[in-house]
C-alpha positions in Angstrom: 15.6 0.7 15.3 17.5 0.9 11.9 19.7 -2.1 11.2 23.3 -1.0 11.1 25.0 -1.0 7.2 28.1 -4.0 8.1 29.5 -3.0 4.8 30.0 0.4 6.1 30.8 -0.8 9.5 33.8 -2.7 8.4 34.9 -0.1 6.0 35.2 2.3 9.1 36.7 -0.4 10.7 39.3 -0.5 8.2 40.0 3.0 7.5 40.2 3.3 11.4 43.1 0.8 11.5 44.8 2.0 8.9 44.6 5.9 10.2 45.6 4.8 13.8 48.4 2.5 12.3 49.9 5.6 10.1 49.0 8.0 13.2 51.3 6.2 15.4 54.2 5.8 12.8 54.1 9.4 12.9 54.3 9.7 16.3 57.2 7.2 16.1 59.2 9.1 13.9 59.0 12.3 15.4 60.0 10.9 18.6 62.8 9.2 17.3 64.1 12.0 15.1 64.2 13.7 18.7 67.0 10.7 20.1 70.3 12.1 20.1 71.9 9.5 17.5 70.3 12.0 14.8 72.5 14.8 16.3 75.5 13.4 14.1 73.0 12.2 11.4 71.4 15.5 11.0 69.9 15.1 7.7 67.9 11.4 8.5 67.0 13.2 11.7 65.2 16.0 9.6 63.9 13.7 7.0 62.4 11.5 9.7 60.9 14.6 11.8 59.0 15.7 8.3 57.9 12.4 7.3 56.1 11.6 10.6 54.5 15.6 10.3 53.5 14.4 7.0 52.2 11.3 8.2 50.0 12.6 11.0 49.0 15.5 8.4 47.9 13.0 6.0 45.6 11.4 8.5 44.2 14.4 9.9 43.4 15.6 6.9 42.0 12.3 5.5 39.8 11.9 9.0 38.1 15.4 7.6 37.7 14.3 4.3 35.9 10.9 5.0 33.9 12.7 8.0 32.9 15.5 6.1 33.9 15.7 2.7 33.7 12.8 1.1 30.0 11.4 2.7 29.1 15.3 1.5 30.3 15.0 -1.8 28.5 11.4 -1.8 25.3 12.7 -1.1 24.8 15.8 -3.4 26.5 13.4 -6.3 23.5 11.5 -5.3 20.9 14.6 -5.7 22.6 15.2 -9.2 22.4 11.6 -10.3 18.9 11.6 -9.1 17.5 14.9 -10.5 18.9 13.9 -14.2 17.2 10.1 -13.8 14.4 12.0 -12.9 15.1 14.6 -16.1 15.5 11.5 -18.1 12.3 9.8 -17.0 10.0 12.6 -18.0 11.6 13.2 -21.5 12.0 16.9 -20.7 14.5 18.7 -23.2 14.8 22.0 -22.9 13.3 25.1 -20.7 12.5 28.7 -20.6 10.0 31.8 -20.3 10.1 32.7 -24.0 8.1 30.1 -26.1 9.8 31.1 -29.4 13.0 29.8 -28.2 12.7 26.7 -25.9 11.7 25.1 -29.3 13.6 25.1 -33.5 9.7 25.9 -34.4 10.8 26.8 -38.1 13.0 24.2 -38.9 10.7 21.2 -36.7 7.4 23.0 -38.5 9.4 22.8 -42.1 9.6 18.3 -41.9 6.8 17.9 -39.5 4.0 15.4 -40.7 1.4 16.0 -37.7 0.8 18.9 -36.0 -2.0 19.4 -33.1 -2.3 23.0 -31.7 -4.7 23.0 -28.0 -4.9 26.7 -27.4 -7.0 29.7 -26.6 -6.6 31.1 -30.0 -2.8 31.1 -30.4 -3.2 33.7 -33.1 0.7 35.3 -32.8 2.0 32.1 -32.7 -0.1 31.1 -35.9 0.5 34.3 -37.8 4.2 34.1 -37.1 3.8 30.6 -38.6 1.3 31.0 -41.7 4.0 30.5 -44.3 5.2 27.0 -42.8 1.7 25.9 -41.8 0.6 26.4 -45.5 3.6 24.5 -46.6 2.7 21.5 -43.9 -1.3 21.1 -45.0 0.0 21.2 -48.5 1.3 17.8 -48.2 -0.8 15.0 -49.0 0.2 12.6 -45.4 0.6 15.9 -43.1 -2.4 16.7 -41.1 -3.5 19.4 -38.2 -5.6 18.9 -35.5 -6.8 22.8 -33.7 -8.6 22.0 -30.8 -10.0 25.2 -29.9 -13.1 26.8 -26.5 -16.3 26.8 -28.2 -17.5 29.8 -28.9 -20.8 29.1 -28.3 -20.6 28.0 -24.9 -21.6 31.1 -22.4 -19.9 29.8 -19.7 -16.9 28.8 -21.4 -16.5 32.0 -22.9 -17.1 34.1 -19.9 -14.1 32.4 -18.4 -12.0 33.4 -21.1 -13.5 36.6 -20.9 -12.1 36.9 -17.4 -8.5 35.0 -18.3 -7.9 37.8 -20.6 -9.9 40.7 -19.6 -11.6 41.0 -22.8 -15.6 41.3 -23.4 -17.4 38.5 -23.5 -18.4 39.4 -27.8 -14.6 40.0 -28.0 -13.8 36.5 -27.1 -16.3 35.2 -29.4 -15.4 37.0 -31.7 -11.4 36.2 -31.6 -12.6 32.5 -31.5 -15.0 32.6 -34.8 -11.6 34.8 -36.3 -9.2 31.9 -35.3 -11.1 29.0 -36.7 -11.9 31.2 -40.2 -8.3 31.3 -40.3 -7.2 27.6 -39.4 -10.2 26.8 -42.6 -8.7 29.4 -44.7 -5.0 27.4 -43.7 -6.7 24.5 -46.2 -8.3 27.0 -48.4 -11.9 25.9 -47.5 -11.6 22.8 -49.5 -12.4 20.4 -46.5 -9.5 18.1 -48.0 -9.1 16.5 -44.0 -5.7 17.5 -43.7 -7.2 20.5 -41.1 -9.5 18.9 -38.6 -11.2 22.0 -35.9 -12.5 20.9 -32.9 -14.4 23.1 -30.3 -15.3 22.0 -26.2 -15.6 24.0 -23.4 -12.9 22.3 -21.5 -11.2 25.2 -19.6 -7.4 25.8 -21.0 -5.1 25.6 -17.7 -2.3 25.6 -20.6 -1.4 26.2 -24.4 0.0 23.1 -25.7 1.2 22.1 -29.5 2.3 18.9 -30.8 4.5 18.8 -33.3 5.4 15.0 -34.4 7.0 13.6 -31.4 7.2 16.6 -29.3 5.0 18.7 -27.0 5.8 21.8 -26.4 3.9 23.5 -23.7 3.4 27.2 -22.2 1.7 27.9 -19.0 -0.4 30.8 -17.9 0.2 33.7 -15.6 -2.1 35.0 -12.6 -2.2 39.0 -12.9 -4.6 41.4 -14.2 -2.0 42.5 -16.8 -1.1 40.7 -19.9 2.6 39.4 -19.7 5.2 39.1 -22.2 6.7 35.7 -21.0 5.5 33.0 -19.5 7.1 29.0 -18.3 7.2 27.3 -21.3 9.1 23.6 -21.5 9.6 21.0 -24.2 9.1 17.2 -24.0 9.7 14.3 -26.2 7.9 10.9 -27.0 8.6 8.2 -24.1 8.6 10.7 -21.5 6.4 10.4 -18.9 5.7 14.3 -19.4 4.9 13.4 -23.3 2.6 10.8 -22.2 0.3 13.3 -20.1 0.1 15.6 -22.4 -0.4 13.1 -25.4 -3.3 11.3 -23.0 -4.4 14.9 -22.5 -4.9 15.9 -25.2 -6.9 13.0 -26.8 -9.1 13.0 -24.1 -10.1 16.6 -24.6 -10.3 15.5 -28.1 -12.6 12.4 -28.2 -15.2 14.5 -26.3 -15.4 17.4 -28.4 -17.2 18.7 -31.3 -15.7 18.3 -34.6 -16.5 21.9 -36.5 -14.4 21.2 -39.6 -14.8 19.1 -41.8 
């Protein structure tokens, strides 16, 4: 059996009071603005007859509010407070079904210093962004990290095969065309600032870090390509940041390192 709340037993207590107290004035003063003294004081007669309606409107209406309204009100503030703490908690900034918006990619690819791309092949998204990935590997302290399916793994690639109802030597051969062009990115020169890794982990998402953030797409279910899909941003300290940041180095320390 639940153990009563005395706080909120004697602040029901006290609003009781208080609401039977100003109920009964109410009363009062309606009753008395009915005694025929008032006949020759017409006007205190009238103001007494409206301030006892007033009086037992007040209460009546404030009975509503603290039975309904307010303990209402009191709970969803309670779902709101709770949903942003939990907002908060996971670091999670921004969401939306186009990829190219839920995240600045030019401005945050233009001053980033570590980028680490965990993708199929990604090759729109890395096309789109050849000029600042050039611009990013051609610093001395910026590095990239491509974790890619190995190609050379048959069952690997017959599930991508199936993902995106391609032939099993089109797969391959988008996944040889992908890591040519992340080498080509750091014009062959095996300078370590482009590090390729293969594994046959299967993708359940596309995810890319980009200094302290993750930003993170998901995939879709039907036989037809789709033009949008989830995708959500995170920041460092958020519990989402943390999965994906433990993640991703997992994948990572058991994979092969192609290049360099």
């Amino acid at each position: 059996m639940a153990t009563p709340n005395v706080y909120r037993l004697v602040t029901n207590l006290k609003y009781w009071i208080v609401a039977g107290v100003t109920l009964a004035v109410g009363g009062a003063l309606l009753w008395v603005s009915g005694v025929s003294w008032f006949d020759k004081h017409e006007s205190l007669g009238t103001l007494a007859n409206q301030l006892g309606g007033l009086l037992i409107a007040s209460v009546a209406l404030a009975t509503i509010w603290d039975l309904v309204g307010r303990r209402s009100f009191f709970e969803e503030m309670l779902e709101v407070v709770k949903l942003k703490h939990d907002i908060y908690v996971s670091g999670l900034e921004s969401v939306s079904t186009d990829y190219t918006k839920v995240f600045d990619w030019d401005s945050s690819l233009g001053s980033a210093k570590q980028l680490d791309v965990f993708a199929a092949w990604a090759t729109t998204w890395r096309n789109t962004h050849q000029v600042r990935l050039q611009q990013l590997v051609s610093q001395s302290d910026a590095k990239i990290r491509v974790c890619l399916p190995d190609p050379n793994d048959n069952a690997c690639v017959k599930l991508l095969s199936t993902r995106f109802n391609m032939t099993q030597p089109d797969v391959r051969s988008k996944l040889n065309e992908t890591i040519d062009g992340y080498k080509r990115l750091d014009g062959n020169n095996r300078t370590g600032r482009v590090e390729i890794y293969t594994t046959p982990v299967f993708r359940a998402f596309t995810a890319y870090r980009v200094d302290k953030h993750f930003v993170v797409t998901l995939y879709h279910h039907k036989d037809s390509r789709s033009g949008s899909v989830p995708a959500f941003t995170c920041h460092e300290g958020g519990s989402l940041y943390e999965f994906f940041k433990d993640d991703l180095e997992g994948v990572l320390s058991v994979s092969t390192k192609l290049y360099p």
